[in-house]
N, C-alpha and C positions, 0 to 999 in steps of 0.2 A: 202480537205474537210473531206477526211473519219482521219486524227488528230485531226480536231477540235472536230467530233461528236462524239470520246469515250468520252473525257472529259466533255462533255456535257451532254453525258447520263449518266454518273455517280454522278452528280453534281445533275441531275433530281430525281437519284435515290434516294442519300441523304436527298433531300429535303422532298422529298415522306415517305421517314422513318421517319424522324423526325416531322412531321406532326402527322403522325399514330401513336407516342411515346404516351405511356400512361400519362398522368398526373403526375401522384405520383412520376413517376422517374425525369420528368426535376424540381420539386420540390426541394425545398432545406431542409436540416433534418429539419430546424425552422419552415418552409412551413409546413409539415410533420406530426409534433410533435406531435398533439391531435389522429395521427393515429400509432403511434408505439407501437409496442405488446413489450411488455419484453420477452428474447430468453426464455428459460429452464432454473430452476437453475443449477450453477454448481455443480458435485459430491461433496459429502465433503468426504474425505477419512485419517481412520485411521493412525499411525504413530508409530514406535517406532524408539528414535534414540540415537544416543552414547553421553553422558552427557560428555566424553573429548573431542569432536571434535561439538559438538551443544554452541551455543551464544543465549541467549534471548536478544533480545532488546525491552525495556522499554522506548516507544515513547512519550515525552512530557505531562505526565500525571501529570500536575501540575494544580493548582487553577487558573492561568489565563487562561486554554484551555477547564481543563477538569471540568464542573461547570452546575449547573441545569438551571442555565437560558439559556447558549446558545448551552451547551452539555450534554443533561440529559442523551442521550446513552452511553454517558461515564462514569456517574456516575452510569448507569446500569451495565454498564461493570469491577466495579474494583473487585468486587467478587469475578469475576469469572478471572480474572487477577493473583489476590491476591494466590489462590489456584496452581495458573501456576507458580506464584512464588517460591512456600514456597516448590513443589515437585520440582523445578530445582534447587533450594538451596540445599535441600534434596542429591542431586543427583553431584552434585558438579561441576553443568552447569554453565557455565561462561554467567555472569548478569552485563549488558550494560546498562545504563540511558540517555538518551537524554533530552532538552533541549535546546529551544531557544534562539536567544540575542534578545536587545530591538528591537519590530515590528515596533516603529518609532521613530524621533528624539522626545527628553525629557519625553517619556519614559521611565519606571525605567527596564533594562533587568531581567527577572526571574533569579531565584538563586534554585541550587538544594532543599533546604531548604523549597521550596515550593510544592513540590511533594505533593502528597494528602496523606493520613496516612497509609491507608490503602494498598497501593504499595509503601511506601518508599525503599529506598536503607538502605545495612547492608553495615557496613563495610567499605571497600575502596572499594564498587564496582566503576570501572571507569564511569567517565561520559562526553557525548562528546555533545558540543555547536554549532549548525546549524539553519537551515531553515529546508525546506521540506527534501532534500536529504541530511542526514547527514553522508555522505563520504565527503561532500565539505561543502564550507563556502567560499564562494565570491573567486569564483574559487578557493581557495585554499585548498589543502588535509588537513582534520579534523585529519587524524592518526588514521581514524576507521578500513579503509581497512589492512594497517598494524598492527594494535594491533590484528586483528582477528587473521591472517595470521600466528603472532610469536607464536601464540599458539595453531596452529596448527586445526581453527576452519575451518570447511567446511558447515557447517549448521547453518543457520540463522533464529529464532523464530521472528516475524515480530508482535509487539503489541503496543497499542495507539493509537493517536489521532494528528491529525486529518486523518481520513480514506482517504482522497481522495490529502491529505497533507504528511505527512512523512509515510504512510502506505505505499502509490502507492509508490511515490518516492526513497524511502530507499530499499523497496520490490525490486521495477525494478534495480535501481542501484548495489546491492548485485548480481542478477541475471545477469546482465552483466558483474561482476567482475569475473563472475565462483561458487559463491555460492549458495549451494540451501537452497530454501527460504518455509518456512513453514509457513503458516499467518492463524490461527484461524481468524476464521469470527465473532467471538462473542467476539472476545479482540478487535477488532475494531472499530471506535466510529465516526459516522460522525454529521453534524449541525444540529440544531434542533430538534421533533420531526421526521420527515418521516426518512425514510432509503437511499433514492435513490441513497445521494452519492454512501453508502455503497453496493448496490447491484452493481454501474456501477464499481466500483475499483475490486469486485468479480470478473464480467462479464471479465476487463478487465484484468486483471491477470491470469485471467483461459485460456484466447484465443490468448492473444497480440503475434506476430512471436519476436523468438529466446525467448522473457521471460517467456512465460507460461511453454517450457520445464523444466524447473528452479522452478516451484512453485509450490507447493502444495497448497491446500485449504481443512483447516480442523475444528474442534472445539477444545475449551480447553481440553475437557472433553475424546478427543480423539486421545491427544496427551501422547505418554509414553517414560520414561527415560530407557535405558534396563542398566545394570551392569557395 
């Protein structure tokens, strides 16, 4: 008898606790949701970094992504893009363009040609063809991580659209590969009016374990090229 009755009382116990469990916690986040507080913002903190070993990458900032009806934070954002630009040019920062393939069949796929004006590419800047995470492309290696690599980049400027689309993605990807990742919060552009995306890719970037040691969170205006 006295086998059966630990297990018994502990089975009581259980039951007893989970009775007396608050609410909110056997809730689910969706259950939740008209009651969650947003944490603290994250710091945004200064930068200076080496323009031979720093990459900006220029995330899908074309007219089928980046446009007033369904991303006008984007089209807020090229200005101040633009100005990141033209001092990492300046500075002889190695300048990365992305772009998507067609989002479904017939389709016509963007063409770099379509970048908006205002952040176009000079030059032979390279440019590399993905989805969200653009190290891959339908499991296969895009030749981003390599092309950093032969030239010797270590630091990664994280800028475009969509914030919660190749920001998160590229952002965490780079930060796994061993790069650290720089992401102005104001180069980044999520859907519609509200910000939400963009605050939860902050949130998430700033806290996520093994990526957030890897990332910075800063602004354009706060970012600087040194000699």
């Amino acid at each position: 008898m006295k086998r059966i009755a630990r297990p018994l009382h502990f089975a009581a116990l259980f039951i007893g606790l989970a009775t007396n469990m608050p609410s909110s916690i056997a809730q689910t986040v969706v259950d939740d949701w008209a009651n969650i507080k947003a944490p603290a913002a994250p710091a945004l903190k200064p930068v200076t970094l080496d323009p031979k070993t720093t990459a900006l990458l220029v995330m899908d900032l074309i007219k089928q992504a980046c446009n007033e009806q369904n991303r006008p934070r984007c089209i807020a954002s090229l200005p101040r893009i633009a100005k990141l630009l033209s001092d990492a040019r300046e500075k002889g920062v190695t300048v990365v363009y992305t772009i998507f393939p067609s989002p479904a069949p017939n389709v016509p796929a963007p063409v770099i040609g379509d970048t908006l004006p205002a952040v176009a590419p000079k030059g032979n800047e390279p440019v590399i063809v993905s989805f969200v995470d653009k190290f891959i492309l339908r499991d296969k290696d895009t030749g981003l991580e390599k092309m950093l690599k032969d030239k010797g980049i270590t630091t990664v400027i994280t800028v475009g659209t969509a914030t919660h689309g190749a920001v998160l993605y590229t952002s965490t990807a780079a930060s796994l590969r061993g790069f650290n990742v720089v992401v102005p919060v104001d180069g980044m552009s999520g859907n519609g009016q509200i910000a939400f995306d963009e605050q939860a890719v902050a949130y998430i970037l700033a806290t996520a374990p093994i990526v957030s040691p890897k990332v910075t969170l800063t602004r354009t205006d706060m970012i600087k090229f040194g000699q």
